[in-house]
C-alpha positions in Angstrom: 11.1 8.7 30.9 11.2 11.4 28.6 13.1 11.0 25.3 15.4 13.3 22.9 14.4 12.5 19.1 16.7 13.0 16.5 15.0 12.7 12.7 17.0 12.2 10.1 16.1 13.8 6.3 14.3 10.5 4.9 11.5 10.4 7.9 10.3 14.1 7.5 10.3 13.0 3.2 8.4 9.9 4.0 6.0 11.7 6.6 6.2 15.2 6.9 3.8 14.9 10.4 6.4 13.0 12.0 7.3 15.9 14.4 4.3 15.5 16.3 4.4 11.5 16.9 6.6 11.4 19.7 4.0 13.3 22.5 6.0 14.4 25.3 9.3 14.1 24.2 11.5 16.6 22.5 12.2 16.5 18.9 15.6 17.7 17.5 16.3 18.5 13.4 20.2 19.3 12.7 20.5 21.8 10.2 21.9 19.7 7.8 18.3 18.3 8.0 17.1 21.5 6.7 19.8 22.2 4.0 19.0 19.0 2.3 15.2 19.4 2.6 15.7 22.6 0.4 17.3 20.3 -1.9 13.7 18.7 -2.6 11.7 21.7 -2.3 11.2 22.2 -6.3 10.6 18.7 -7.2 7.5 17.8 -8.4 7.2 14.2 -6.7 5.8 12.8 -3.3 9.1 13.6 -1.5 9.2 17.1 -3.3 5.1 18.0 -2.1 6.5 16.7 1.5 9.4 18.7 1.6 7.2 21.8 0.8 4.6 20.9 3.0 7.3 20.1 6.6 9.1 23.9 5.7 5.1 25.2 6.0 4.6 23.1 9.2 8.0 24.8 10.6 7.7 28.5 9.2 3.9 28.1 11.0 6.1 26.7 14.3 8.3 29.8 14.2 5.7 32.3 14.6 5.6 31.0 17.8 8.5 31.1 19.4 12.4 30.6 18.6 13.3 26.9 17.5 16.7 27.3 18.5 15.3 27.2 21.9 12.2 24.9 21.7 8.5 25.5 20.8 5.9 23.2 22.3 4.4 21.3 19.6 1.0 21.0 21.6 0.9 24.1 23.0 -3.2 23.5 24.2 -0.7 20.4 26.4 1.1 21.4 29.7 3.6 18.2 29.3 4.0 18.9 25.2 7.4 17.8 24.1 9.5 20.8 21.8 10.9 20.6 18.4 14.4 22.1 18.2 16.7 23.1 14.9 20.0 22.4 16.3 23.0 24.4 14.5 25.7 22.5 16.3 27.6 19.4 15.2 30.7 17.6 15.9 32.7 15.9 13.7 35.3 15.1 16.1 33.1 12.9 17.9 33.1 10.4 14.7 36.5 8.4 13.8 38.6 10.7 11.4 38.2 8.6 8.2 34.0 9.6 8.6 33.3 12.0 5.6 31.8 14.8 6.5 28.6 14.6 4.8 24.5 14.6 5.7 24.6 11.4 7.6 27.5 11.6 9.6 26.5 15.3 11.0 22.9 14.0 11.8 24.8 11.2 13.3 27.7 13.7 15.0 24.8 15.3 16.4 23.0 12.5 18.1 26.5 11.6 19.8 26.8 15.5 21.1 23.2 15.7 22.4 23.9 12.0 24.1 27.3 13.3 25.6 25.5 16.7 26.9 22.1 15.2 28.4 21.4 12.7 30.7 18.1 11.5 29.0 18.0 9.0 26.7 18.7 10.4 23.0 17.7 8.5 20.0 18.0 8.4 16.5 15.3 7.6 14.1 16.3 7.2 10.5 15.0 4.8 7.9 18.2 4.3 6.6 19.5 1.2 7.7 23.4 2.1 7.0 23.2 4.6 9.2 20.9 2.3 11.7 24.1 0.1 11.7 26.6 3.5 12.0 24.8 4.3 14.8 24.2 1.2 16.7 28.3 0.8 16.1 29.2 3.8 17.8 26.9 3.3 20.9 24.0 5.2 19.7 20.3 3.9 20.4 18.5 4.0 16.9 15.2 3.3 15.5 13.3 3.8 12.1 10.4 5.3 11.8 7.8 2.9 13.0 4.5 5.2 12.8 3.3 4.3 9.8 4.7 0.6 9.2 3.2 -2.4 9.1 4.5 -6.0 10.2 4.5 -7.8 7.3 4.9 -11.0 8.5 1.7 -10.7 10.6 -0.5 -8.8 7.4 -4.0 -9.3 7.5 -4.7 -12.1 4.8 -8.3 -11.7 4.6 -8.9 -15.8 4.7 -9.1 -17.8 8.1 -9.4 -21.8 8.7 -11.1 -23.5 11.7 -11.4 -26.7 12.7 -15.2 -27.8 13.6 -17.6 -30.3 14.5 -18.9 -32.1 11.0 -22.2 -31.6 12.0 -21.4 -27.3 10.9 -20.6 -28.4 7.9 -23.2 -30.6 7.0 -25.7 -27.5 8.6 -23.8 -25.0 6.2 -24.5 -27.1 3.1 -28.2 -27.5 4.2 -29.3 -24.4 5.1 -26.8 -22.3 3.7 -26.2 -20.2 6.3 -24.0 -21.0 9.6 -23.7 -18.7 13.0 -19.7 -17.9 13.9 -20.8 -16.2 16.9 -17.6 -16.5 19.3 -14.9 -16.4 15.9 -13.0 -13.2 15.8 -13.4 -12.4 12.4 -13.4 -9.3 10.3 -16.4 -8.2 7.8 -16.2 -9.6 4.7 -13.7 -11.9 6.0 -13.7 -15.5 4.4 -13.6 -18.6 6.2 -12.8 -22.2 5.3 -14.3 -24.6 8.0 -12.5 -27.7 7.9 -14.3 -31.4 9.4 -11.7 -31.8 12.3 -12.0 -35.5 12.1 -11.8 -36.0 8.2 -9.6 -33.0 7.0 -10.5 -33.7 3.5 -14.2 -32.5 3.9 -14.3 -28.8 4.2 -16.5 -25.5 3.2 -16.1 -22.0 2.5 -17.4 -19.0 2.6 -18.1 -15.4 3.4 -18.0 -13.3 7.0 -21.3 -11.5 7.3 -20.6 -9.3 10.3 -23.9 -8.2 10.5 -25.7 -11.2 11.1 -22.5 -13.1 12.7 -22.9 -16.0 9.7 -21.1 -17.4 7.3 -23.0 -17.3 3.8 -21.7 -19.3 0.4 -20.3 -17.1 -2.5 -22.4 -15.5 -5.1 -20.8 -14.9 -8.3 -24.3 -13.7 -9.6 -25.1 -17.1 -10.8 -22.0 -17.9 -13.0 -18.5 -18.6 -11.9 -16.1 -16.9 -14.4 -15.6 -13.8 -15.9 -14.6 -12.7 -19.6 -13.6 -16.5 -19.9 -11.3 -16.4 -16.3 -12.4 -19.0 -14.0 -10.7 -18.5 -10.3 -8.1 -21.7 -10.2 -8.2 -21.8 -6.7 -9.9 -20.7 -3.5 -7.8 -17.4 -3.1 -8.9 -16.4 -6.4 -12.5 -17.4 -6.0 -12.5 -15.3 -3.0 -10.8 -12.6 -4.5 -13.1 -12.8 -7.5 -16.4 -12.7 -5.2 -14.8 -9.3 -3.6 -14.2 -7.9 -7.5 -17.8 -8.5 -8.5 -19.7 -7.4 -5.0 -20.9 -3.8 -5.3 -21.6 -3.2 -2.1 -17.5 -3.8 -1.8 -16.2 -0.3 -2.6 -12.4 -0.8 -2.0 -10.6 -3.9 -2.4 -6.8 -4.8 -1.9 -5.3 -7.8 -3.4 -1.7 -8.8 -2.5 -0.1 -11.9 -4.0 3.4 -12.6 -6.0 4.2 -12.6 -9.7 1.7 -14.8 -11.1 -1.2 -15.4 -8.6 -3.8 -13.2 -10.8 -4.4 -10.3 -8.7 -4.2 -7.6 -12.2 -6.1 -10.2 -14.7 -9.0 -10.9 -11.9 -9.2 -7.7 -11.5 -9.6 -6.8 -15.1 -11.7 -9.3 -16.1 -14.1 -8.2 -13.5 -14.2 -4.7 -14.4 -14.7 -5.7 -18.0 -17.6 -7.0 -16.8 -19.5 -4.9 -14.4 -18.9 -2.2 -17.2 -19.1 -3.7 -20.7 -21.6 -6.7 -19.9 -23.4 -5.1 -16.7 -23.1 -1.6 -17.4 -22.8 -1.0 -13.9 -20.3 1.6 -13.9 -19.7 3.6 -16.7 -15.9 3.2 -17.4 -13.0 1.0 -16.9 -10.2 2.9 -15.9 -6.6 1.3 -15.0 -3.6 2.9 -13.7 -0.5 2.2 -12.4 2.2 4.2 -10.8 5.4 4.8 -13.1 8.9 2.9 -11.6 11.3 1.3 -13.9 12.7 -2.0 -12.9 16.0 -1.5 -12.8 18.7 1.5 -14.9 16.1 3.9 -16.4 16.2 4.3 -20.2 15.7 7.9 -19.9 13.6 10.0 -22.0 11.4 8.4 -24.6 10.4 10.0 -27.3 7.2 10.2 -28.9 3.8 11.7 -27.9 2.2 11.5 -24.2 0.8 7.9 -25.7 3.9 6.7 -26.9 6.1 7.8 -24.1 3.4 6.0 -21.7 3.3 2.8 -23.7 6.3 1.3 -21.9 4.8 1.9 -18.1 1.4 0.2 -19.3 2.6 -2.9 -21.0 1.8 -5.2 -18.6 -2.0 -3.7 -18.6 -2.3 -4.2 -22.2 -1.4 -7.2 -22.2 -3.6 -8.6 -20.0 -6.6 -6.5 -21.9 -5.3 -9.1 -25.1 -5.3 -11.9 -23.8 -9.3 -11.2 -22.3 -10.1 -9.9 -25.4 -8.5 -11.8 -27.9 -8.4 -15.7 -28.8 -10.2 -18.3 -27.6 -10.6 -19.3 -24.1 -12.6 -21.7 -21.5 -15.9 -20.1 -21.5 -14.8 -17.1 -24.2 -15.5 -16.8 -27.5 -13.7 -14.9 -29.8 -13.6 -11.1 -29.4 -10.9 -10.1 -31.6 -13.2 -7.4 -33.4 -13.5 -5.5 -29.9 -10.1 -5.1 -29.0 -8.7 -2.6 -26.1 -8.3 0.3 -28.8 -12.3 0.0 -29.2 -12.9 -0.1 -25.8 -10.8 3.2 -25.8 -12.4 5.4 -28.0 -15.6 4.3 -27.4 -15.0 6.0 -23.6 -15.2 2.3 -21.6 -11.6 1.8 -21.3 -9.2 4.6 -19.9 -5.6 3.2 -19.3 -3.4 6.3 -17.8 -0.5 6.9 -15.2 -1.4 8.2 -11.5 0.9 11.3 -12.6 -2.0 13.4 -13.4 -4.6 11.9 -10.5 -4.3 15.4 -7.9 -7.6 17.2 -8.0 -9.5 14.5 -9.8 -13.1 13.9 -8.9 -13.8 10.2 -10.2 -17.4 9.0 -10.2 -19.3 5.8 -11.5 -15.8 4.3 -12.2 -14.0 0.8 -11.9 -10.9 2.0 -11.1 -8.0 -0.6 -10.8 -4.4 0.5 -9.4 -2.1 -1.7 -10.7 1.6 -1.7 -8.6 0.2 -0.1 -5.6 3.0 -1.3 -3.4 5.2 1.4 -4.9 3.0 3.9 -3.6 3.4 5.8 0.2 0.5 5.9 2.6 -0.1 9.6 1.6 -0.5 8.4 -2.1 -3.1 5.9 -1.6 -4.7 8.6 0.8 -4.7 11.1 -2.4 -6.2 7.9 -5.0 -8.9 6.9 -2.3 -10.1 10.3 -1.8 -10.5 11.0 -5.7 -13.5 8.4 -6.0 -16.9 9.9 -6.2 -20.1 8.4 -6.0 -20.3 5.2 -7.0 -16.9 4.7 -7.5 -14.7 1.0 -7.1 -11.2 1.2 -6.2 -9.3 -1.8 -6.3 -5.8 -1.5 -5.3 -3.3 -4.9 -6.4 0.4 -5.1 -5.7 2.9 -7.0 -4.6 4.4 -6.1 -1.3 8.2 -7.9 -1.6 8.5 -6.3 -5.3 9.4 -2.9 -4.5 10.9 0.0 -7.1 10.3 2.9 -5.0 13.3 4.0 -3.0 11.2 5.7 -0.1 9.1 2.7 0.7 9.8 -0.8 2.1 7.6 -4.2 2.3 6.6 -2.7 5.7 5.7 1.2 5.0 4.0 0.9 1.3 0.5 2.1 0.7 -0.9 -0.9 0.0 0.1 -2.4 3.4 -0.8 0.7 5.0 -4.2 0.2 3.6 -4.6 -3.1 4.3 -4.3 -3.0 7.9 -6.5 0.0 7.9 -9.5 -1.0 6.4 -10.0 -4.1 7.7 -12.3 -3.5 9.7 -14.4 -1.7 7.7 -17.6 -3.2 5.9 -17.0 -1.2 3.3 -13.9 -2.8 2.0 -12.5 -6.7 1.6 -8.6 -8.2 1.3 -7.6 -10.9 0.0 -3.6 -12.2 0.4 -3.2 -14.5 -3.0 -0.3 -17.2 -2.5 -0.5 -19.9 -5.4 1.2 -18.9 -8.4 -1.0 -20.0 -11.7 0.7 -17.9 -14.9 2.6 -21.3 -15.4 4.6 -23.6 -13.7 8.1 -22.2 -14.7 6.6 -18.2 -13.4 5.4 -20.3 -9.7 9.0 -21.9 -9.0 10.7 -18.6 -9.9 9.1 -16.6 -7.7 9.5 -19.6 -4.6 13.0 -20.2 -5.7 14.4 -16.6 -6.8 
């Protein structure tokens, strides 16, 4: 049955496309939609370029008919659903002690198109005040569900079976086993467990194009820059950092699992020790955690210092000191590395219209980053180029994004098919006991 759509202000921010994901069904914007999309227009975030960019796709609608009356958003469809720009609101539809501000008329207007039509009107907001406003006085409402991902059911990138012992003792023999009939995703890795002794297991790597599963190859030692994995997520993760044919990888985890040093270490070393890129560059998006300081004064370095703390201080401790399988390398420190041209540490302020080639480029934070975001990043990487996007998904400073709708979900559920990327979901905690029960308790 056909459907009337009301949007609300923070789905056209989030997505400014969202118009033309409901197919055959009609689309309505109150005008109070529009007065605070103006409101955006100058700024020079995501939310501002989205505002911008929805006025365009509307001012190009127009020129095709009136929207107070409808204009086919397919208009190559005969069954195309309309978008409208409704004028009329009414607050006497609401309780009397209802302000009257931007919600309350997007929601006064869902209530008058509902009393006015006899199909189904619904509201989609990703607001969940007004979810619960809505549902309260009878309304049917929805968020936006286009571009999020279940996060309870994310990809992990690791699988377990249990199998026959002889496939195990074939796997460490040959070093090869066939997983024809497993569902499994390229580059996927899989832990084949002895169903009869559960103690005896082995691991390894999804081939997809030969169906098998093939050992690790950390290119014939198992640590990096002094980091050995501590578990089997991070030896995974690890094999995906140091595999060039591997040209995007996402890592996900909590505080403390490893995802930013592995990821460090590695890059250290396919460009310092391999020279297989020719620079190391690390970036994170810039969110405070928590009330904002304001503005820091200083130059560009000095203001920037703050936001790349925690990369800097994973550079010292790789760099400095003495470690398992490190010796000291307090005489190259990260400022070396710097102005020597290896190292670039910078915010993803200045990343539009970048062309990035030979680089190992790390993106620290990624979960605070929309869909759109990551699109811009992973379309910046030229030829020869490794992107490897870390975050954690339940740690979230961006107002516009949830667990569910970040970047770094988006992506994860995106690529993994493709043999041109690899995801590993990191769950121990190993920065110290205290950070691991913190993170499970807290």
């Amino acid at each position: 049955m056909k459907k009337k759509f009301v949007l609300d202000t923070n789905v056209l921010l989030s997505n400014p496309n969202a118009i033309f994901s409901f197919e055959d069904n009609d689309v309505y914007i109150p005008i109070s939609v529009i007065e605070e999309l103006d409101t955006f227009k100058k700024g020079l975030s995501e939310t501002g370029r989205n505002a911008r960019h929805l006025s365009r796709i509307m001012d190009d609608l127009r020129t095709r008919g009136s929207l107070s009356t409808g204009i086919p958003l397919f208009p190559d469809r005969a069954d195309s659903g309309h978008v409208f720009v409704t004028l009329d609101s009414d607050m006497a539809l609401l309780p009397s002690y209802f302000e009257r501000k931007a919600d309350n008329l997007i929601l006064s207007v869902a209530l008058m198109l509902k009393s006015k039509s006899t199909l189904p009107v619904v509201l989609i907001t990703k607001d969940s005040n007004l979810r619960i406003k809505a549902d309260a006085l009878g309304v049917a409402v929805e968020d936006f569900e286009a571009d999020k991902v279940n996060i309870d059911e994310l990809y992990t990138g690791i699988a377990e079976f249990e199998v026959d012992g002889s496939l195990l003792r074939d796997f460490l023999s040959t070093g090869s086993v066939s997983l024809e009939g497993y569902e499994l995703m390229p580059n996927q890795y899989v832990i084949l467990r002895d169903a009869e002794q559960a103690a005896q297991f082995v691991y390894g790597k999804f081939d997809h194009v030969t169906g098998s599963l093939r050992p690790l190859n950390f290119g014939g030692k198992d640590y990096v820059w002094g980091i050995y994995p501590r578990n089997l997520e991070q030896s995974f993760a690890l094999d995906l950092l140091l595999d060039d044919d591997i040209k995007m990888v996402t890592l996900v985890g909590t505080a403390g699992t490893g995802k930013t040093l592995l990821a460090i270490a590695a890059g250290l070393e396919k460009t310092t020790d391999e020279a297989r890129y020719q620079k190391l560059l690390v970036s994170r998006p810039i969110f405070p955690l928590g009330r904002d300081v304001g503005f820091l004064p200083g130059t560009l370095e000095e203001k920037l210092n703050p936001w790349m703390q925690p990369i800097f201080d994973n550079l010292e401790l790789l760099l400095g000191g003495h470690g398992q399988g490190r010796g000291k390398r307090l005489s190259q420190s990260y400022h070396e590395l710097i102005s020597q041209g290896i190292l670039e540490v910078e915010p993803l302020t200045y990343i539009r219209g970048r062309s990035i080639p030979n680089q190992y480029f790390i993106v620290d934070e990624a979960q605070n980053l929309t869909p759109h975001e990551i699109k811009t990043i992973l379309t910046r990487a030229g030829d020869n180029t490794k992107v490897i996007l870390t975050g954690d998904p339940y740690q979230i400073d961006n107002p516009y994004v949830d667990a569910s709708s970040n970047g770094l979900t988006y992506v994860v559920e995106r690529f993994r098919r493709e043999a041109i990327g690899g995801h590993v979901t990191l769950v121990k905690g190993e920065r110290s006991a205290l950070a691991t029960i913190a993170a499970n308790l807290l």
